[in-house]
C-alpha positions as CSV (number, residue, x, y, z in Angstrom):
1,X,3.8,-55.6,33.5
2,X,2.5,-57.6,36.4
3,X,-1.2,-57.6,36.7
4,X,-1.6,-54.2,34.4
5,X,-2.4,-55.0,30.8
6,X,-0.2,-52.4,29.0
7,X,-1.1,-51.9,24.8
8,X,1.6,-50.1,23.1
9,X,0.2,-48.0,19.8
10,X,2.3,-45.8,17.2
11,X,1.6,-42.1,18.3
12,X,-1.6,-40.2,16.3
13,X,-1.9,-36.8,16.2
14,X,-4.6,-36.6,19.1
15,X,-2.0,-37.8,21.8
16,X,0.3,-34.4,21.5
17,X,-1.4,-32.8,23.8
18,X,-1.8,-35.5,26.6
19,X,2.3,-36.3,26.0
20,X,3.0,-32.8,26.2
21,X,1.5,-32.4,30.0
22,X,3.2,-36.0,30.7
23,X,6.7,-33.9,28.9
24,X,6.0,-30.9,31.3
25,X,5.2,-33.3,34.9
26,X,8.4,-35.2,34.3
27,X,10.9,-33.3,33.2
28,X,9.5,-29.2,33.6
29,X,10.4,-26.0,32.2
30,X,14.0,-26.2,32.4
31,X,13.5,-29.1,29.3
32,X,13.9,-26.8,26.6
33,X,17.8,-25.7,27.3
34,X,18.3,-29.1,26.7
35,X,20.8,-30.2,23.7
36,X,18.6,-32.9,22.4
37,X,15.5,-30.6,22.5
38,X,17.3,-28.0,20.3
39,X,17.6,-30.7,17.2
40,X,13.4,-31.1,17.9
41,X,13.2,-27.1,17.2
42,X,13.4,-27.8,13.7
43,X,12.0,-31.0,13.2
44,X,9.1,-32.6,13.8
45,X,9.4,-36.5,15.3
46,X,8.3,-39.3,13.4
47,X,4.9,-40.0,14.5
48,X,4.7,-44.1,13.1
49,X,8.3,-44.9,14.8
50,X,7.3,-42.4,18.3
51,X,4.9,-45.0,20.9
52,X,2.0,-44.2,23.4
53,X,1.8,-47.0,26.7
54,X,-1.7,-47.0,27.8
55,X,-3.7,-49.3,30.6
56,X,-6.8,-49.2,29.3
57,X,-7.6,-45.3,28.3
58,X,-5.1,-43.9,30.4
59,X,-1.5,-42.9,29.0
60,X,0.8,-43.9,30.7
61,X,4.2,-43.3,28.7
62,X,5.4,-42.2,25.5
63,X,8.9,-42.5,23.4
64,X,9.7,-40.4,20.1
65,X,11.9,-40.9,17.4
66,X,13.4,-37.9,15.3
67,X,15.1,-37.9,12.1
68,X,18.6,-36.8,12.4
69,X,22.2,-37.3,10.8
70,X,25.6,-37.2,12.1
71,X,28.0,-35.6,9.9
72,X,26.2,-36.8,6.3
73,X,24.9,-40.3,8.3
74,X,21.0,-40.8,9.0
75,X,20.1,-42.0,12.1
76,X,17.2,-41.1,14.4
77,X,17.3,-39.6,17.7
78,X,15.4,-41.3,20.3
79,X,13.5,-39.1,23.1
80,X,11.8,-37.9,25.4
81,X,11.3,-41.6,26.9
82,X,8.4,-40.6,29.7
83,X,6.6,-42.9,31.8
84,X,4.0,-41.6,34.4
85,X,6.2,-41.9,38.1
86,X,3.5,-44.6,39.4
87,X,4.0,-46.8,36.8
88,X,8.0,-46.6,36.2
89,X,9.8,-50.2,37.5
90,X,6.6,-51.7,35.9
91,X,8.2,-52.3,32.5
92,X,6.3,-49.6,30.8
93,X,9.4,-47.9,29.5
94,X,11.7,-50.9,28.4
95,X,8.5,-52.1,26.4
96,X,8.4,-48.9,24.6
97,X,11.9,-48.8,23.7
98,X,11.4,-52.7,22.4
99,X,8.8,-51.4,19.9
100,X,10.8,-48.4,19.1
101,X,14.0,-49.9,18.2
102,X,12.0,-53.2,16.7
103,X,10.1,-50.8,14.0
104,X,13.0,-48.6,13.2
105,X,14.9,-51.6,12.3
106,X,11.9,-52.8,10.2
107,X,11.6,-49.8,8.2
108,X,15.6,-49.6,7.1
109,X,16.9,-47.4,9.8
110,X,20.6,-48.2,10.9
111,X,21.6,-46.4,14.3
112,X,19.3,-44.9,17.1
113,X,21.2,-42.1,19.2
114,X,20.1,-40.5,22.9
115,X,21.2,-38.4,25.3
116,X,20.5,-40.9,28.5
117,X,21.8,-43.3,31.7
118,X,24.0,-45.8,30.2
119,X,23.3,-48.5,32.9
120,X,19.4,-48.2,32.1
121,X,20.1,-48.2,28.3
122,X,22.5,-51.0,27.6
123,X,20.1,-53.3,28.3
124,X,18.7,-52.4,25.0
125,X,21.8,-52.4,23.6
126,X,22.9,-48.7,23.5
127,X,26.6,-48.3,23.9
128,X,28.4,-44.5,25.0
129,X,29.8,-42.8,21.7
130,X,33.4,-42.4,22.1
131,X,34.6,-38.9,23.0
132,X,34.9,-36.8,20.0
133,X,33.2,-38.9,17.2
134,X,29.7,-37.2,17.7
135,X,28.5,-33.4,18.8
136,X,25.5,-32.0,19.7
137,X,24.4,-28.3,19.6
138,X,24.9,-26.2,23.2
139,X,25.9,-28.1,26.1
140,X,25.8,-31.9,26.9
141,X,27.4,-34.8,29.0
142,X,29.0,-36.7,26.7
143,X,29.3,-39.4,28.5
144,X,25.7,-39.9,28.4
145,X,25.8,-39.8,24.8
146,X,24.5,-43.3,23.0
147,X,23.8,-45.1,20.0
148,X,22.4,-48.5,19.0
149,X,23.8,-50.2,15.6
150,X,20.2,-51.3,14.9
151,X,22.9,-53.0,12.1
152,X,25.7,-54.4,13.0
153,X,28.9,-51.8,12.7
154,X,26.3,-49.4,11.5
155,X,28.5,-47.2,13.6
156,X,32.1,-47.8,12.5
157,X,32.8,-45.4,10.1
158,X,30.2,-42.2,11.5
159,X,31.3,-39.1,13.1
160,X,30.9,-35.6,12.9
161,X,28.0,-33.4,13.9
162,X,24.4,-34.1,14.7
163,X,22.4,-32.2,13.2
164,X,18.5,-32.1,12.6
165,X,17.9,-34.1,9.0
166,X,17.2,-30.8,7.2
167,X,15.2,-33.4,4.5
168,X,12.5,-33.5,7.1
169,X,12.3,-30.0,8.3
170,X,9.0,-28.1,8.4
C-alpha cells in the first residue's frame, strides 16, 4: 500500500451508510438489475465475514460476503468489492479479498462464488464455473461467473441453482 497505512476491520453496523454512497459512486443506479444483487434482496450479508479498508478515518473500500447455496450446497457469495477510484492499483482491494477469503475459510466455509473479471480474480484463486453447472436469477455473463474451493475440490460434485440460503433470510 505504498506509503498509505491501510487497517482492514470486519464491517459494523455504522459503516452501511458510508458503503452504501461508496455502492452508489462506483457502480450507480443501474446496480440493482444486476443478477448478484437480486440474491441480496432477500438476504442480508454477513457482516463478521464483509470488510471496511480505511486510511486513517476515511473509508476507502469495502467487500461483502452473503450466504448462498447452489442447488442444496452452502457457499457464500462474495460482492460488491468497491474501492474509492483514487485509491484502486494501491492494493486496497486485493487486501480485502485476502481477509475475506482468509476468515471464511477460518469459520468452516467451503467455496466463495462472484460474478467478476477473471484475470483480476485468479490471482486469488477464483476459477470460471463451467457452463451449465451453476445459474443465477435474470441475466448474467457466465463467463464471468467464479468460485474459489476455499477446500480443495470443494467444488467437484456442486451444481444446480444459486439461490439466496433461505436459512438466513430476514
Amino acid at each position: 500500500m505504498n506509503d498509505l497505512s491501510l487497517t482492514i476491520l470486519p464491517e459494523t453496523p455504522s459503516d452501511a451508510q458510508a458503503i452504501e454512497r461508496l455502492h452508489e459512486r462506483t457502480f450507480g443506479p443501474g446496480r440493482y438489475v444486476l443478477s448478484a444483487y437480486r440474491l441480496r434482496e432477500h438476504v442480508d450479508h454477513v457482516l463478521d465475514l464483509s470488510f471496511t479498508a480505511r486510511i486513517g478515518t476515511l473509508l476507502v473500500g469495502s467487500v461483502r460476503q452473503l450466504p448462498v447455496c447452489v442447488g442444496d450446497t452452502k457457499a457464500l457469495l462474495l460482492g460488491p468489492l468497491t474501492v474509492e477510484p483514487p485509491f484502486r492499483k494501491r492494493g486496497v482491494g486485493h487486501a480485502l479479498l485476502d481477509r475475506a477469503l482468509k476468515d471464511a475459510k477460518a469459520r468452516g466455509h467451503r467455496l466463495v462464488l462472484l460474478v467478476g473479471d477473471e484475470a483480476y480474480y485468479s490471482r486469488v484463486g477464483f476459477k470460471r464455473i463451467p457452463k451449465g453447472r451453476a445459474t443465477l436469477p435474470g441475466p448474467v455473463d457466465y463467463n464471468r461467473l467464479l468460485v474459489a474451493e476455499l477446500i480443495e475440490n470443494a467444488f467437484k460434485d456442486v451444481s444446480g441453482a444459486i439461490r439466496p440460503d433461505w436459512s438466513m433470510a430476514r
